[in-house]
PATOR-341704 format. One record per residue (C-alpha): x, y, z; residue number from 1. Coordinates in pm, 1 decimal, padded with zeros to 6 digits. Layout:
<atoms>
X,Y,Z,NUM
...
</atoms>
This chain:
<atoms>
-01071.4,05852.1,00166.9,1
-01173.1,06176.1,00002.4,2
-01145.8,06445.5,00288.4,3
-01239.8,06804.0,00161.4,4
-01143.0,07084.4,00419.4,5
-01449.4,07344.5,00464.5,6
-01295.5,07707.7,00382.1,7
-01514.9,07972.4,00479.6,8
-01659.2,08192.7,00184.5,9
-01603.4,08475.5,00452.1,10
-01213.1,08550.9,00489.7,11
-01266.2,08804.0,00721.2,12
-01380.0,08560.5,01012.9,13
-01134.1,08323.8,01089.4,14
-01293.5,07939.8,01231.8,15
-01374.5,07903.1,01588.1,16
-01095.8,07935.8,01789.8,17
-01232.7,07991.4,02066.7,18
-01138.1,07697.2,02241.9,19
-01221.4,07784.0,02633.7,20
-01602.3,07789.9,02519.8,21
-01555.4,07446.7,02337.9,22
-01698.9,07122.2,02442.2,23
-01426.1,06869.9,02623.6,24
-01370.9,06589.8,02406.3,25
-01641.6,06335.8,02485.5,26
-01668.0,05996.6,02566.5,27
-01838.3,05709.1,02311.7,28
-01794.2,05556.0,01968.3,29
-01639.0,05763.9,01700.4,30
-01587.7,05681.1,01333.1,31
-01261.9,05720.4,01166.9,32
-01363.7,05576.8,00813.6,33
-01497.4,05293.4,00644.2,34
-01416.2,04955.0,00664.8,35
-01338.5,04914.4,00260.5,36
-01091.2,05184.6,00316.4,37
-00858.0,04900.5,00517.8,38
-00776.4,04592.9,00288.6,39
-00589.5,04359.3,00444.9,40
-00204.6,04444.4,00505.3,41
-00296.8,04838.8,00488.3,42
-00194.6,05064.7,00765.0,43
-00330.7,05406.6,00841.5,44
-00296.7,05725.2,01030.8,45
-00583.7,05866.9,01182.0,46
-00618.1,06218.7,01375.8,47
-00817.4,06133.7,01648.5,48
-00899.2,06373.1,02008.0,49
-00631.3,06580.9,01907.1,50
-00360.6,06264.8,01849.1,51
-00278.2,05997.8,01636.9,52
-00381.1,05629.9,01628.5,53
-00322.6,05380.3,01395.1,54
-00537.2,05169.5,01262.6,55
-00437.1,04863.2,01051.5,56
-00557.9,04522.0,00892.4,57
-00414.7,04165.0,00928.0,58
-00400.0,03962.5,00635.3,59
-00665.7,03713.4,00807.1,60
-00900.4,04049.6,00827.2,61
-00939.2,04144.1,01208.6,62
-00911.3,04577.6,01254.9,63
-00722.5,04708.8,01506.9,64
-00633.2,05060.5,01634.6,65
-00334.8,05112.7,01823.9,66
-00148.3,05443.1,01967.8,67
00135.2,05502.8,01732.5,68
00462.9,05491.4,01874.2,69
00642.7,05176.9,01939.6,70
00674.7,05101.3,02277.6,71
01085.9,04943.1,02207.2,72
01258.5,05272.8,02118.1,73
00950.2,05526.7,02009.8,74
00924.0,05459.1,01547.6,75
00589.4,05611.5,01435.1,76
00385.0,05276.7,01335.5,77
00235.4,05499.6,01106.6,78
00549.8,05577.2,00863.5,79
00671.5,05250.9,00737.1,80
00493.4,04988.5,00950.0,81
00373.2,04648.9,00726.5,82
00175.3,04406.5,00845.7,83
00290.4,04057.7,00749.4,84
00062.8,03768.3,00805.3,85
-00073.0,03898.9,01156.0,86
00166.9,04110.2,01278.9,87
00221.2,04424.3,01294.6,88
00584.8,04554.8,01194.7,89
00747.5,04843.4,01311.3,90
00953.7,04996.8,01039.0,91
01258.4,05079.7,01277.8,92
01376.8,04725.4,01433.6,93
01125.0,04546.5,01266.6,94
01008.7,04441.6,01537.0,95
00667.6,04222.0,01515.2,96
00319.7,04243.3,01717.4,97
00065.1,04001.3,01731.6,98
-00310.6,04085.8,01701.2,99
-00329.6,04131.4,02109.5,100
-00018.9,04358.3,02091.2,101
00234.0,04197.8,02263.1,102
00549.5,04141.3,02077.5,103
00580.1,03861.6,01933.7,104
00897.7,03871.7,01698.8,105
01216.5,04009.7,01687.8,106
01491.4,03970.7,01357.1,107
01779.9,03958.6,01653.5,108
01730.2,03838.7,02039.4,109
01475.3,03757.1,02225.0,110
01116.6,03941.0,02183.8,111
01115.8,04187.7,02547.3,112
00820.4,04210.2,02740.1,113
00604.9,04472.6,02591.4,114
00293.6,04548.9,02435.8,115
00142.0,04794.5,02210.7,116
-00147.7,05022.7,02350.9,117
-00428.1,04879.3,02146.5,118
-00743.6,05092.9,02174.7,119
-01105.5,04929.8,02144.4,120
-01248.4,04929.8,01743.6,121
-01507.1,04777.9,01577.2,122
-01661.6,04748.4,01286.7,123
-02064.1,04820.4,01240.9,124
-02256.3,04846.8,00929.0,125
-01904.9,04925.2,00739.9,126
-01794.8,05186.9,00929.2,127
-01511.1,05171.4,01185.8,128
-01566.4,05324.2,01530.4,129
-01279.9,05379.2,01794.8,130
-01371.4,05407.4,02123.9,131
-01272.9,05702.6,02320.6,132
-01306.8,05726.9,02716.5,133
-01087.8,06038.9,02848.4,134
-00992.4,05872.1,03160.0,135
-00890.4,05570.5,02957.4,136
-01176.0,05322.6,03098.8,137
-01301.2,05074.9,02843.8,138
-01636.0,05062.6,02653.2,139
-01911.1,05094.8,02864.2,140
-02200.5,05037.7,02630.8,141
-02132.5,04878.1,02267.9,142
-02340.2,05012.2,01916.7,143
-02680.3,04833.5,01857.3,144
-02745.9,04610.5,01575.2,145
-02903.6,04778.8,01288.9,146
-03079.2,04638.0,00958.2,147
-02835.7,04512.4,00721.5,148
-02971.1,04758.5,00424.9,149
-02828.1,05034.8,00650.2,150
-02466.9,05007.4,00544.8,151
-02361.6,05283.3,00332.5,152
-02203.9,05228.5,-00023.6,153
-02150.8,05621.4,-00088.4,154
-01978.1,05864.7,00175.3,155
-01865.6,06188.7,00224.9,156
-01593.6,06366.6,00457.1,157
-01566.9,06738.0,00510.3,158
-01324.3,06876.5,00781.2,159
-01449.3,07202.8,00967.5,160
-01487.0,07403.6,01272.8,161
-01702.0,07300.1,01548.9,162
-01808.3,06957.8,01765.1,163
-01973.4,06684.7,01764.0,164
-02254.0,06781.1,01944.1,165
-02334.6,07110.7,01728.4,166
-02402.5,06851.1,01449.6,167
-02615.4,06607.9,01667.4,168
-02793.5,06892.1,01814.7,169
-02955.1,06964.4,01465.2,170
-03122.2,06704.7,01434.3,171
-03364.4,06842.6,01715.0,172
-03333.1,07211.5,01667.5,173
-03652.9,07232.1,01445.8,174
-03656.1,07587.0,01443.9,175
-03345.6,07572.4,01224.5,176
-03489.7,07301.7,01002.1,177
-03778.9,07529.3,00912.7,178
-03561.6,07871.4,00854.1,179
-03250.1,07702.8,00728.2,180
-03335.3,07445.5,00550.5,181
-03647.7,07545.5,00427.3,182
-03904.9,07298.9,00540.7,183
-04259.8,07401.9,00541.4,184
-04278.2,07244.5,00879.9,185
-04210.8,07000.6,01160.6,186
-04457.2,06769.6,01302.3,187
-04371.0,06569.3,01631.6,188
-04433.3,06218.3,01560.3,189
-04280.3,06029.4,01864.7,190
-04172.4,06262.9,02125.0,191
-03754.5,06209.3,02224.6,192
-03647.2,05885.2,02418.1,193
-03364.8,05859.2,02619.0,194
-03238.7,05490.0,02688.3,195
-02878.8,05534.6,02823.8,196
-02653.2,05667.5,02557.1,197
-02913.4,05603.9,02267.9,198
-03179.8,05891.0,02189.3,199
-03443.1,05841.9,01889.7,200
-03707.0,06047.0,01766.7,201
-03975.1,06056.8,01533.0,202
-04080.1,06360.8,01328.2,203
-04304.0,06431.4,00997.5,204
-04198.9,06735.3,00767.8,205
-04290.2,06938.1,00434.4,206
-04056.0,07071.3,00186.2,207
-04022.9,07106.1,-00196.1,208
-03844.9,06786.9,-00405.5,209
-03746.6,06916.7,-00729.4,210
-04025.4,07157.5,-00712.6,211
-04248.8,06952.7,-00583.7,212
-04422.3,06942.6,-00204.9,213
-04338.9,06652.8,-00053.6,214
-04403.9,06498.0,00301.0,215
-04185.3,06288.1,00499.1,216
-04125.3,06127.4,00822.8,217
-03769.4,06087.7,00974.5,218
-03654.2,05879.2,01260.7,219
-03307.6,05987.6,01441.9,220
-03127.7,05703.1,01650.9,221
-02848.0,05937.5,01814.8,222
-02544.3,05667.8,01880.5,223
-02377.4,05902.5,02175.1,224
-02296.4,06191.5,02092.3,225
-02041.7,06052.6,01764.8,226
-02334.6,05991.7,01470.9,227
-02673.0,05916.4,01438.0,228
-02890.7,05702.0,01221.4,229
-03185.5,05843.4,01028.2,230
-03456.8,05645.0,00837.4,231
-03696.6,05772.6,00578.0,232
-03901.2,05533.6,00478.6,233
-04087.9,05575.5,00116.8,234
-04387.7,05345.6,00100.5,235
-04540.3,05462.7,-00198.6,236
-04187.0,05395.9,-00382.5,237
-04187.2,05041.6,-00147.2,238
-03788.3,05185.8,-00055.9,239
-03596.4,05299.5,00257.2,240
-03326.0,05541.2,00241.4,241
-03064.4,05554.9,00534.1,242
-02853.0,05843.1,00607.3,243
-02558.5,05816.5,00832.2,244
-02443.2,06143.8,00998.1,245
-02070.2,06120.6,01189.4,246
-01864.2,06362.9,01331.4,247
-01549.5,06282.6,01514.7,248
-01322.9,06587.6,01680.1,249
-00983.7,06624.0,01568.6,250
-00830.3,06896.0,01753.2,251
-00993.3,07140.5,01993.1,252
-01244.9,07316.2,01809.3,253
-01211.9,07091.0,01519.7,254
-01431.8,06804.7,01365.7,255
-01442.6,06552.8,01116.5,256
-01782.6,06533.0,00966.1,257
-01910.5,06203.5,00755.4,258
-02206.2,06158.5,00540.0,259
-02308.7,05843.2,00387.9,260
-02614.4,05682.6,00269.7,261
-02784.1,05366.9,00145.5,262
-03120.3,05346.4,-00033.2,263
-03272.7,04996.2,-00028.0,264
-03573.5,04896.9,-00254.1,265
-03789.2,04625.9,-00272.7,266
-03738.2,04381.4,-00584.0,267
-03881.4,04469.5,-00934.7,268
-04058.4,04190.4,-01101.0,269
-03815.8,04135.3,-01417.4,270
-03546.4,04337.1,-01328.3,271
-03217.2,04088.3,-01323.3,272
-03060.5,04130.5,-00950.7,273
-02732.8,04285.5,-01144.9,274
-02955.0,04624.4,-01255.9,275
-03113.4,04637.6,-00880.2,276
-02798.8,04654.2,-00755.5,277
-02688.3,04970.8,-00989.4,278
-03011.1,05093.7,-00887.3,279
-02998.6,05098.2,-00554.4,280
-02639.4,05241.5,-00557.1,281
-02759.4,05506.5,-00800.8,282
-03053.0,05578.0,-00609.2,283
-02766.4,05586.5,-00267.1,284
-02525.1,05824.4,-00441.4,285
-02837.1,06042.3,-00508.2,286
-02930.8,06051.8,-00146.2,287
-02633.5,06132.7,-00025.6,288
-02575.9,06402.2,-00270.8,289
-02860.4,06534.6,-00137.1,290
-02788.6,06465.6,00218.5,291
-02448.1,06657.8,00189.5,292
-02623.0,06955.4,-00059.4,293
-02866.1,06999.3,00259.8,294
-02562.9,07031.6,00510.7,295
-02369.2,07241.6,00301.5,296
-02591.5,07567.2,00458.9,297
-02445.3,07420.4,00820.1,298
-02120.3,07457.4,00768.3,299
-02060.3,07814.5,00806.4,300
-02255.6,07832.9,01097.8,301
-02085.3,07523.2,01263.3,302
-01742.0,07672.8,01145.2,303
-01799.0,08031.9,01303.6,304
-02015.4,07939.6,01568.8,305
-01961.4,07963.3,01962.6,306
-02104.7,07681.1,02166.8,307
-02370.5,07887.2,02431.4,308
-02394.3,07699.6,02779.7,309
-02717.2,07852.3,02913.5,310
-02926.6,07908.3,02563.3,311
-03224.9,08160.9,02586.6,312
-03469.8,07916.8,02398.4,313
-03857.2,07987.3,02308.0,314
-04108.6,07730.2,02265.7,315
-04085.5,07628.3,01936.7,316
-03749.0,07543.9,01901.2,317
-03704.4,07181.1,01994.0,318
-03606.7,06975.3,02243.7,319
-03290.8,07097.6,02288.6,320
-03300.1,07117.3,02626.5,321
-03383.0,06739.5,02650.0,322
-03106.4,06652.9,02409.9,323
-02844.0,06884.9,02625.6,324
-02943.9,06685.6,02934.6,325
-02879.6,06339.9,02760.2,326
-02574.3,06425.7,02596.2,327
-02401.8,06571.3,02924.7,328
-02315.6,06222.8,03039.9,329
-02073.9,06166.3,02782.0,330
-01858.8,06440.9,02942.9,331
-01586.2,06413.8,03149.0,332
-01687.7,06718.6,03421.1,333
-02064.1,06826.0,03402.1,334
-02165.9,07043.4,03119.0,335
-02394.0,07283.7,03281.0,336
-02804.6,07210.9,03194.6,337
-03024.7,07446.6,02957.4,338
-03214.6,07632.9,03207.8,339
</atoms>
């Protein structure tokens, strides 16, 4: 995994460190990578709500996350561990777990009753999503299914200042989108829907393509408060590009942000199925460049940025108030409303 860290092109402000006006971590799915990144027998230390987990890959292919010390006498599963056949290994005592983490094998003795902490993962459209709950409590809603041209073959990661939320919120903050980013405008197509922790919208925009106008409609399906889905959908060019956007807290204050992108087209008469492949790839890596070109005028705002509890918002700037009220379920204490 490529992971480049954002440094600010203004040394004289530090990031955000203001941590007593940052968001608690929240509940929900979170991605910490992709699921060719894990081939089976690999092991790998993620950061993840300001600790480690590990997440590893049996040789028969299941993904699981665990926490990372060994629960005999306290090895790091993350330095040294090997998976062999099914089991995890702990590089101290050697020690064996089985897939549901209890141990299972021991080189001397008889395996003691214990178990590793195993924390809830899955794997969705190729990426892999821990769960996070900060009172421990297991999932409580599970990721929708989502067309299969909608797993990304290109990604990004960029480590920087902020939270989750600050990059979900953009995605409704259509004031930004017009003096930011440059859009011409912002068109409501399908006004925000809230159904539990999902939250979709449709909206229509103008901006230049290589010079040229262009108009385009977007549809956001927010996954809690950890990524979002958004669809453009090119009828003229009979293709639909798919832009993942993920952002995962490491620390207090600090975020992992993902990009990634798939473009899907329709089949050319006479082109053999090996070129539509390259195609589409070439057409993904594209869209994702540009996906990650477009965010690259976010990142010093997320990375000096403080998060403001009672905004002073005007009427054109987006549902943010909407999108505040949705997300504050995914809190553990109540995250006060936009007035």
């Amino acid at each position: 995994m490529r992971v480049r860290n954002y440094k600010s092109k203004y040394p004289a402000l530090a990031a955000n460190e203001n941590h007593e006006e940052s968001l608690p971590y929240p509940s929900g799915w979170f991605c910490v990578g992709f699921s060719s990144e894990w081939r089976p027998g690999d092991v790998r230390t993620c950061r993840f709500m300001g600790a480690d987990v590990v997440v590893y890959r049996t040789r028969s292919g299941a993904l699981k996350a665990t926490s990372p010390y060994c629960p005999h006498l306290g090895a790091h599963l993350g330095a040294g561990s090997t998976v062999e056949g099914d089991l995890l290994v702990c590089p101290f005592h050697r020690f064996g777990f089985a897939p549901d983490g209890t141990c299972a094998r021991t080189p001397y003795g008889t395996p003691p009753r214990l178990s590793l902490n195993l924390l809830p993962a899955c794997e969705k459209q190729g990426i892999v999503w821990l769960w996070h709950s900060p009172d421990g409590t297991p999932p409580t809603w599970e990721l929708p299914e989502f067309p299969a041209s909608s797993t990304p073959c290109t990604f990004r990661t960029i480590d920087v200042a902020g939270q989750p939320q600050d990059v979900l919120e953009n995605l409704v903050d259509y004031g930004h989108l017009r003096e930011l980013h440059g859009l011409h405008y912002v068109d409501v197509v399908s006004e925000p829907k809230s159904d539990g922790p999902f939250y979709s919208l449709t909206f229509r925009f103008g901006r230049d393509l290589l010079r040229y106008p262009m108009q385009q409609e977007a549809t956001c399906q927010l996954l809690g408060v950890g990524g979002a889905l958004v669809t453009f959908e090119f009828a003229r060019l009979r293709m639909n590009a798919y832009a993942w956007v993920l952002a995962t807290p490491l620390a207090p204050g600090r975020m992992r942000f993902w990009s990634a992108a798939y473009v899907a087209t329709d089949p050319v008469p006479h082109l053999p199925a090996p070129l539509h492949r390259f195609l589409e790839r070439a057409l993904s890596v594209g869209m994702n460049w540009w996906t990650v070109h477009d965010v690259e005028v976010d990142l010093p705002v997320w990375h000096h940025k403080r998060y403001v509890r009672h905004p002073k918002l005007n009427d054109a700037d987006g549902p943010i108030g909407s999108f505040r009220h949705w997300a504050r379920q995914f809190y553990p204490q109540e995250i006060p409303a936009t007035p």
